[in-house]
C-alpha positions in Angstrom: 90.1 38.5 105.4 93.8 38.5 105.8 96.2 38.9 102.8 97.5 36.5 101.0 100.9 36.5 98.5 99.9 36.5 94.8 101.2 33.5 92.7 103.2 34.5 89.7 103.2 30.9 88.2 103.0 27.8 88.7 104.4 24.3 87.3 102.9 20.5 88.2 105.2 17.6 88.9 102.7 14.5 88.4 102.8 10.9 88.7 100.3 7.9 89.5 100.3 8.2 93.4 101.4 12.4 93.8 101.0 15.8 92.3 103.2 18.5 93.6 102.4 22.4 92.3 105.1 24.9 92.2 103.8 28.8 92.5 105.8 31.3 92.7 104.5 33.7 95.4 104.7 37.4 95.8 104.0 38.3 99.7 102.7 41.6 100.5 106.3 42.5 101.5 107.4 42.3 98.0 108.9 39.0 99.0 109.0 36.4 96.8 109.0 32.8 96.8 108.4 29.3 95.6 106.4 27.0 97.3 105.0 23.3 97.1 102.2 21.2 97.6 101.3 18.4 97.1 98.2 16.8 96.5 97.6 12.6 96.6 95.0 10.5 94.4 92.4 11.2 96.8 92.3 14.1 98.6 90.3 12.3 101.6 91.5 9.4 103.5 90.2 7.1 106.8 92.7 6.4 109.6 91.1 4.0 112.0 91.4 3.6 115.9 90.0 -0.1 115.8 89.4 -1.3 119.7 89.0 -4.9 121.0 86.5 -5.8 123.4 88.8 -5.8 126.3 90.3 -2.5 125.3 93.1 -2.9 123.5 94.5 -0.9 120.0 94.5 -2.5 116.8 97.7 -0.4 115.7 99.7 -1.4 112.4 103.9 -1.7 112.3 104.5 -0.3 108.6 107.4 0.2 107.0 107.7 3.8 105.2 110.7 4.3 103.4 110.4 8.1 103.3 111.9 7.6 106.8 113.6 4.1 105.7 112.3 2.0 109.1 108.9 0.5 110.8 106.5 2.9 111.9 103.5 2.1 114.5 100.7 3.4 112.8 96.7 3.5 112.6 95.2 1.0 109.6 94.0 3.7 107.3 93.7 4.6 103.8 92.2 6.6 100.7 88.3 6.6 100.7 87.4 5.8 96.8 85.2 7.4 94.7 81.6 7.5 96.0 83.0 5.4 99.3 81.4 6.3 102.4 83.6 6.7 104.6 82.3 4.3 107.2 82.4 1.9 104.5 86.0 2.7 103.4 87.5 2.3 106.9 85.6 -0.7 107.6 87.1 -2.2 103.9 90.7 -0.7 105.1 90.7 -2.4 108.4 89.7 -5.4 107.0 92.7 -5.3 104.1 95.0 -4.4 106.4 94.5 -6.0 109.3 92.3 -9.1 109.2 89.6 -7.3 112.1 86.3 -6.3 111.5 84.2 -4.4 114.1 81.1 -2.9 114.8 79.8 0.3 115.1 81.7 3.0 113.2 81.4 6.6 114.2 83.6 9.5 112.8 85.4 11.0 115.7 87.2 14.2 113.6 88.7 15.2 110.9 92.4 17.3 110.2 94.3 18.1 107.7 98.0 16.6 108.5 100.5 19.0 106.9 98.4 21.5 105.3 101.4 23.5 105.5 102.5 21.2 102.2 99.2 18.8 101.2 95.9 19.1 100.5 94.6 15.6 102.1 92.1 15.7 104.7 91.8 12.4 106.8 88.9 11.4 108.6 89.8 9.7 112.2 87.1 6.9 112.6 86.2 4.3 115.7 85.4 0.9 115.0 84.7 -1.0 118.6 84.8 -4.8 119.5 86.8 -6.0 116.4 88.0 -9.1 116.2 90.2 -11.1 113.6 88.3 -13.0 111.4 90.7 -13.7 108.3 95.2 -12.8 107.6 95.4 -9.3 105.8 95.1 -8.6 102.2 98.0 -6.5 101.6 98.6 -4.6 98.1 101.5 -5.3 96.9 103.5 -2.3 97.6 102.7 -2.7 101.6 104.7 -4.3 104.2 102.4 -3.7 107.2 102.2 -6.3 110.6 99.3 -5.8 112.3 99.6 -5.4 116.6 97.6 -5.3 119.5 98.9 -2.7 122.0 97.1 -1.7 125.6 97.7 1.5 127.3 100.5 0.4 129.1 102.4 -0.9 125.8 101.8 2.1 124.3 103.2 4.3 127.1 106.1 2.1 127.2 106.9 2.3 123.1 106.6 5.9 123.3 108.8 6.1 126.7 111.3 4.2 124.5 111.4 6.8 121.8 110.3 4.1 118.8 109.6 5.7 115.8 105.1 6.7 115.9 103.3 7.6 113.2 102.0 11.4 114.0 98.7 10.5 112.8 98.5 8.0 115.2 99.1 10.4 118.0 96.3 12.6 116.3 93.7 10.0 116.3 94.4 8.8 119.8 93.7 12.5 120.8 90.2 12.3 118.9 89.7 8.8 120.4 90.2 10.7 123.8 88.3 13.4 123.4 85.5 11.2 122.1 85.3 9.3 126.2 83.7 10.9 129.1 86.4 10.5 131.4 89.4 12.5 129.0 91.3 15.3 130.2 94.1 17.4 129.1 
């Protein structure tokens, strides 16, 4: 087991929607330290890579005002107590997006910044969905749901436009998930 720095104390910052713990670390070094993380109301969420029948993405434009503009993003959210997973992205795809789809499978799982959080997300296919009803935002999203093919997507990128990183993430497990991927 490698060493780790001990923690000299902590303190918790808390609110409705995030946590964030403050220890102050000692490294082996003698060096010390403070460091954060933070921790959300769940500490496992869905992101969703939602495909059409002819093969295009399901992708979300959402605004996130940590980086104050529209972000192209997977439908995802927090899976709630005693959710199944399955269940909670097929109920998040549906809320955000109007689709619904068939066959869910879990394709991976990573932990986005565990350099700073504690949430684990759970990347999850749902294949042949189709719109059957307008999205039933909460009120604190503004989210506009897009179809994107390969080519579209290539081309957004090309053009720099802001992409969600978990998108990107997914799209690898969605890749890795079909018999004809390669790095």
């Amino acid at each position: 087991m490698s060493k780790r720095p001990k923690v000299e104390s902590e303190k918790r910052l808390l609110n409705e929607f995030l946590t964030v713990d403050e220890e102050m670390l000692t490294y082996p070094s003698g060096y010390q330290t403070a460091y954060y993380r933070m921790s959300l109301p769940a500490s496992h969420s869905v992101s969703i890579i939602a495909t059409t029948a002819d093969g295009k993405w399901v992708f979300n434009r959402e605004w996130r005002q940590a980086v104050r503009q529209e972000v192209l993003a997977l439908p995802g959210g927090f899976i709630e107590e005693g959710e199944n997973p399955l269940s909670s992205a097929e109920r998040e795809l549906l809320e955000e997006t109007g689709y619904r789809g068939k066959n869910p499978k879990i394709l991976g799982k990573s932990y986005p910044m565990p350099g700073i959080c504690t949430q684990q997300i759970l990347f999850i296919h749902i294949e042949a969905v189709e719109k059957i009803k307008e999205p039933q935002l909460d009120p604190g999203e503004i989210i506009n749901p897009t179809l994107f093919d390969k080519d579209a997507l290539r081309q957004y990128i090309k053009e720099e436009r802001p992409v969600d990183g978990i998108l990107l993430t997914g799209l690898y497990f969605f890749g890795c998930s079909q018999s004809s991927f390669s790095l």
